[in-house]
C-alpha positions, 0 to 999 in steps of 0.5 A, a space after each residue: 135716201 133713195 135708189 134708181 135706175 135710168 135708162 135711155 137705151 142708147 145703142 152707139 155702134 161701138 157699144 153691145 148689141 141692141 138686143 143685149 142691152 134691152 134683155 139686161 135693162 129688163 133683168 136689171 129691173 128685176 133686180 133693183 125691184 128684189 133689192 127695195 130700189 125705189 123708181 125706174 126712170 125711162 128717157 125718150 128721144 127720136 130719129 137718133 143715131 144710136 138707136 135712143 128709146 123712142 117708146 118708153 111706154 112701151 118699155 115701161 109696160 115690159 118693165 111693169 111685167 117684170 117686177 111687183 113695187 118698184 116705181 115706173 116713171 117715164 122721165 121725160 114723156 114728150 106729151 108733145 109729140 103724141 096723140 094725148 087720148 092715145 097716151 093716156 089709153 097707154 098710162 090707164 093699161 099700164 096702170 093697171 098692168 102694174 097693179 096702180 100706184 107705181 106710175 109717176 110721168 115726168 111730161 115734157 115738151 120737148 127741144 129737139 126741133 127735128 123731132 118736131 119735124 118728123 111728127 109733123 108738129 109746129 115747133 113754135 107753137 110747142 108750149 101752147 101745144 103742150 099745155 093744150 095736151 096735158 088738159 086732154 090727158 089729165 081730162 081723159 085719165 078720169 075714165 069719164 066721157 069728156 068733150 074733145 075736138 066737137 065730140 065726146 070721147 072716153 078712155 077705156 078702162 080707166 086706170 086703178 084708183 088716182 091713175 098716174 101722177 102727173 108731173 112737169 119736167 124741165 131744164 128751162 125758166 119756162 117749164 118752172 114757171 109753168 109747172 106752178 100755174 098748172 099746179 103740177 109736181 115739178 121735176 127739173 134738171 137743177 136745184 136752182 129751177 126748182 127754186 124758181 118753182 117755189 117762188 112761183 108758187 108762192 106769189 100765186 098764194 100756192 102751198 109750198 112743194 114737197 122738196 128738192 129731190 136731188 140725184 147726182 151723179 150723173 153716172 156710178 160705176 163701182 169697180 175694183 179697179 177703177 183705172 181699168 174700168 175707166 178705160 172701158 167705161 169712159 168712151 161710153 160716157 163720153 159718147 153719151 156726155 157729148 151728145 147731150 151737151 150737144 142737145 143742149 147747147 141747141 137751147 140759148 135758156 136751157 140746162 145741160 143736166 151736168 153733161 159735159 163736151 169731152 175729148 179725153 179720159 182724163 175729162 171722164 176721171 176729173 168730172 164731179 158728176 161721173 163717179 167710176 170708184 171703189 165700193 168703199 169710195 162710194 160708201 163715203 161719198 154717200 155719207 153726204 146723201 139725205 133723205 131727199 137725196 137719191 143714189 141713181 144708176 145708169 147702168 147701161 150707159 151708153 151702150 155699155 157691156 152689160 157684163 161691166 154693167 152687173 159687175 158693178 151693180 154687184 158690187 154695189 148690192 154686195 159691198 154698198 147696200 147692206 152698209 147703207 141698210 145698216 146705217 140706217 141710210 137706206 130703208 127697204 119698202 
């Protein structure tokens, strides 16, 4: 199995200080990067109110200074909303910033028609768009001059050896279907998509992918006593829970990613996906989890007390992992 962090830095104003929970994600970082955690994934959204990451390359080049091997993976990158020479002039510094290898983008479109409005980019015309600037930046991360919009430009320096990968993220039927004519890596919020993708694939004579890599929950908590951390943790997740189910059902053909709407804690308790337990419960829960399968924190949820947040991180690194590494479950890169 796999491990991970995901950050979206959401700073809800019951929730800590934005300073504070940026310091943490950092230090955490560099936690998971001692401890052989295998990626970083880094959300984006814009104009939100509770402070969403807007800039994950920014934060993802914070991170690249803080660790040596972890993976960076910006998850999803809104390709659509940026200037695609000035994204992959970002990607070649953080490339080599982190000594190469460690880059894998998550490029997506976009849903959030507000967001369009604020750059100033037409919404309908957004898959167009979107594939038009994932050409340019693949093009421009070559580090070779190229013809772009009746001149010739260049990306300077280029990143270390292959550059970033590049793949296709999606909750809707379309970016499957795209992410196989492209012939790009797929990474979708639901099994069932990257099942689409394969048959995709597969009619246009494609070699098969690699496999579905699964991560659920949607949020771990460890806890000694996990009715006690329920009542700090749930509005958090609650907050976050309700916002992205919101999003979502913004989109008649678009996946959820298991948020849900919730009114109560005992909506929290009874949710498959958010997992606030023991470290022995977690330890048999993942008995479960195979080599495609990957246990992802999200530590910071919602604005959560970074304090509760490294209690459980704790406990997980030392009552859960040794066990893992034991068992032979989790290997240490």
């Amino acid at each position: 199995m796999e491990l991970g962090l995901r950050y979206d830095m959401r700073a809800p104003d019951f929730g800590a200080p934005i300073a504070d929970l940026y310091s943490a994600a950092l230090a955490q970082c560099a936690w998971a990067d001692s401890l052989g955690f295998d990626a970083v994934h880094v959300a984006e959204h814009h104009g939100t109110e509770d402070g969403y990451l807007p800039s994950s390359l920014v934060f993802c080049s914070a991170v690249a200074a803080r660790t040596k091997r972890i993976g960076l993976q910006p998850s999803a990158l809104l390709v659509t909303l940026h200037d695609p020479l000035r994204l992959a002039e970002d990607l070649a510094v953080i490339d080599i910033l982190s000594g190469g290898g460690r880059l894998n983008v998550v490029a997506g479109i976009g849903y959030l028609e507000r967001e369009f409005e604020m750059f100033g980019v037409d919404f309908a015309t957004r898959a167009r768009t979107f594939e038009t600037k994932i050409d340019v930046l693949r093009t421009a991360l070559r580090g070779v001059p190229f013809e772009y919009a009746g001149r010739t430009v260049v990306v300077s320096p280029a990143p270390l050896g292959d550059g970033p990968t590049i793949s296709i993220g999606g909750s809707a039927p379309p970016s499957a279907r795209r992410a196989a004519r492209l012939g790009l890596p797929y990474v979708p919020t639901s099994r069932e998509l990257y099942e689409l993708y394969e048959e995709e694939l597969a009619k246009a004579g494609k070699p098969a992918p690699a496999p579905f890599r699964n991560h659920t929950p949607t949020f771990v908590h460890l806890a000694e006593d996990p009715e006690r951390a329920l009542a700090v943790v749930g509005p958090h997740v609650m907050h976050t829970s309700n916002m992205y189910a919101r999003w979502a059902m913004s989109r008649s053909d678009a996946a959820n990613g298991n948020y849900r709407p919730m009114t109560s804690l005992d909506q929290v308790r009874q949710d498959p996906d958010i997992w606030i337990i023991t470290p022995e419960e977690c330890l048999s829960r993942l008995e479960g989890f195979g080599e495609h399968d990957e246990l992802r924190f999200h530590p910071l949820f919602g604005g959560l007390d970074p304090d509760e947040s490294w209690e459980s991180l704790r406990l997980f690194e030392d009552r859960v992992l040794p066990k893992l590494i034991a068992n032979g479950s989790f290997t240490k890169t």
